[in-house]
Every structure is written in structure tokens, then in C-alpha cells.
N, C-alpha and C positions, 0 to 999 in steps of 0.2 A: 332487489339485487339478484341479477342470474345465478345458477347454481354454481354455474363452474367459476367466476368471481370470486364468490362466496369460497368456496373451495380455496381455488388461490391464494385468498386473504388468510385462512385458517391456516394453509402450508406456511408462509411466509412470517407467520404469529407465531407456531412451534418451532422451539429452542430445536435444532438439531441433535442428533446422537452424532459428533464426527469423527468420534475416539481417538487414538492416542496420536501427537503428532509425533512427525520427523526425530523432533526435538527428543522426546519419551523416546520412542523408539531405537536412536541411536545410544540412550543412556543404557539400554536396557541391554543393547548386542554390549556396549563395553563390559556387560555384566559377565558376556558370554552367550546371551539367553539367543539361542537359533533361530526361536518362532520369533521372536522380536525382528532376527535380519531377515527372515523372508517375509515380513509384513515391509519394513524397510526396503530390502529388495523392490518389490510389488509399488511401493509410494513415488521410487526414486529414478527405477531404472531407464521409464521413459526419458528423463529429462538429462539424468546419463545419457542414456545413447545418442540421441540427439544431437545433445554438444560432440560427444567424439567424433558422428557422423560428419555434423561441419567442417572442423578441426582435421582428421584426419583423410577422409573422404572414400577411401576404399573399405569394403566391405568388410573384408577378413579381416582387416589387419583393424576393423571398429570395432569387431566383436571380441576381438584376441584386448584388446586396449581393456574393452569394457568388464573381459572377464578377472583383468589385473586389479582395475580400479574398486571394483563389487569385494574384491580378495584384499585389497591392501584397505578398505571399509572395515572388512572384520578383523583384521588382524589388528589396526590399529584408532578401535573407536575408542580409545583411554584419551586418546590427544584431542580429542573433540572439547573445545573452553567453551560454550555456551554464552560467555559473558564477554566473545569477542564475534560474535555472530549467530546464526543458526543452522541449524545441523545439514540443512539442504546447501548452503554456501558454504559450508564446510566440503560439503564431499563433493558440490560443482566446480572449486576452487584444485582441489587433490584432482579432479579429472580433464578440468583444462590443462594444470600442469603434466600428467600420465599422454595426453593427446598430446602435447608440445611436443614434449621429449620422444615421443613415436616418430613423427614430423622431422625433428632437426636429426635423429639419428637415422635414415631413411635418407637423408638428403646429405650427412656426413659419410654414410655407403656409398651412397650413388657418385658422391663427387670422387671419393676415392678409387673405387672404380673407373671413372671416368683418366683421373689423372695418372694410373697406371698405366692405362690404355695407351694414353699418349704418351708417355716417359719410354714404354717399348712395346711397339705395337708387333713385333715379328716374335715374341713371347708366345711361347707355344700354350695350350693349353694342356694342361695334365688332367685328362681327360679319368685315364685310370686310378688316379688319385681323387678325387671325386667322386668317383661312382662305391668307393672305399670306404670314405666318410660317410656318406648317403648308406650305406647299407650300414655301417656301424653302428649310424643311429637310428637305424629304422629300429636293428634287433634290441637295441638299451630301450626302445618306445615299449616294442611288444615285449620285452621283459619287466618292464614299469608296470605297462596292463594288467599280467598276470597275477601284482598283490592285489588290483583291484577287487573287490566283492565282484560276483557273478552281475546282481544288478546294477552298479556303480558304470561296469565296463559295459555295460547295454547301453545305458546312458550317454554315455561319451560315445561310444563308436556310432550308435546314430547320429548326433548332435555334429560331432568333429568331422568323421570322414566319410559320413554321408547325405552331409549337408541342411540334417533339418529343425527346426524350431525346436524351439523350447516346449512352445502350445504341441507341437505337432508330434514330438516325442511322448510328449504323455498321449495322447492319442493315440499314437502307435502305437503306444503300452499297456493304456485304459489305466494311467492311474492318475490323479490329481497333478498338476502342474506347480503344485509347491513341492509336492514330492521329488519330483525331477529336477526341481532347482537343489534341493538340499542335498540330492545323489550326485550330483553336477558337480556343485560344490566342493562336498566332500571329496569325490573322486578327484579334482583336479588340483586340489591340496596336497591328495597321496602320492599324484603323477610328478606332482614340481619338488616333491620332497623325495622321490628315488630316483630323480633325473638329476638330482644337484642342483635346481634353477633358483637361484636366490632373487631378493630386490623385488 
């Protein structure tokens, strides 16, 4: 028999190590345990993104989906019944519905907009009203930033408003890319709890 046959056969005869599933691992976030949801994170996210990418289809508004559903993952891995499913159909299930509702609320804007439009179209635009609100919340944004940690707000302001990867922050940063998920994380926990953003 060739060597590398031989080889083959002996891979294919060792039990693997595959370690902890989905299953384990979301028991283990409802515990609370962090390294459990960025192993979790790391297992799941592909197949997250993916669906929201389908589902919703624009870019921003799949990562902005993606970073609610990973969020409403840890917040509420207690509700996970193992004995009505598995933990990956669990949170695939929470993310088509998180993409749905992106979707019909995007298209409940638009038609509303649209059907003001036409109800009075000689409606002027309050132009300085607007630009009001927009600076209102820019300063509530940069006043949010400022409880961030010094690295938290590294984090985010690359990722957010200058557009880059998760891989590509830590790179930028030269630290581990589970690290920047956990600073991500945390950070945008602090940002939706001093901004008021509930749900």
C-alpha cells in the first residue's frame, strides 16, 4: 500500500479531537462564560452573516443586523431548550427573524415616505430642523464614546467609522482578533446602554 494511502487510512481511523459543540458552548454563554461566546462567535458567525447577507442584502445595514443578533445571543442564551432543537437553529432561527424585521421595517420607512411624498408634495423641507437633530446626536454619539475605555473606543472607531474588519483591526492593533471581538462587544453594550437604545 502507498505511503500516503496508508497515511489517509490511519487519519481517517483517528477519532478526532472536535471539542465543544454549538450545543456546549451556548450552554456555557448562558452561564455567562465570554470565552464560551467568542468560541461561539468564531463557530457561528459565518453562517450568521451569510443568512442576514441574503435576507437583508445591503452591507451596513448586515453588519449593523449581525452585531444585534451576536448581542441578543448573549443576552438571551437562558431561552436556548436544547430539547426543541440545536443551538445553531436556534440562533439561525433569532437571525432570520432579526433580518425579517430589518427588511419589513426599511420597506414600512420607505412606503411611508413615499406616501407623504404624495399626500403633499409642495411640503417644504425643514432643512434646519434636520441638520438640528443630526448634530444632537452626533454630540449624545461622542458623549457615549467618551465612557468608553481608551481601547474599547479604538475599537469601535476603527470598525464603525472607518470602515474596517474585525481581522483588520486587530492587525491594525497587533492584538488577537478574539480580543477585538470582546472590546467590540463590550464597547457596544456601553454605547446602546448610554444612548437609551433598547430591544
Amino acid at each position: 500500500m502507498p505511503e500516503r494511502e496508508r497515511a489517509l487510512q490511519s487519519l481517517q481511523s483517528t477519532p478526532r479531537d472536535v471539542g465543544p459543540t454549538a450545543d456546549d458552548l451556548l450552554a456555557l454563554v448562558a452561564r455567562g462564560d465570554e470565552a464560551a461566546f467568542e468560541r461561539l462567535y468564531d463557530v457561528v458567525s459565518g453562517s450568521v452573516f451569510g443568512l442576514i447577507r441574503r435576507v437583508v442584502r445591503d452591507q451596513a445595514q448586515s453588519e449593523e443586523v449581525f452585531q444585534e443578533v451576536m448581542l441578543e445571543v448573549w443576552r438571551t442564551a437562558t431561552r436556548f431548550d436544547p430539547d426543541r432543537g440545536s443551538a445553531t437553529t436556534w440562533i439561525l432561527t433569532l437571525t432570520h427573524r432579526r433580518a425579517v424585521d430589518r427588511v419589513r421595517s426599511a420597506q414600512a420607512a420607505t412606503h411611508r415616505e413615499d406616501r407623504a411624498a404624495r399626500l403633499d408634495p409642495a411640503r417644504p423641507f425643514d432643512e434646519v430642523s434636520e441638520q438640528v437633530d443630526v448634530r444632537l446626536e452626533q454630540r449624545q454619539v461622542r458623549r457615549c464614546l467618551s465612557f468608553l475605555t481608551e481601547l474599547q473606543r479604538e475599537s469601535v472607531l476603527l470598525a464603525y467609522y472607518q470602515g474596517y474588519s474585525y481581522p483588520e483591526v486587530s492587525s491594525l492593533l497587533g492584538i488577537p482578533l478574539g480580543t477585538v471581538k470582546t472590546r467590540m462587544r463590550d464597547g457596544l453594550i456601553r454605547l446602546r446602554d448610554c444612548m437609551g437604545v433598547t430591544g
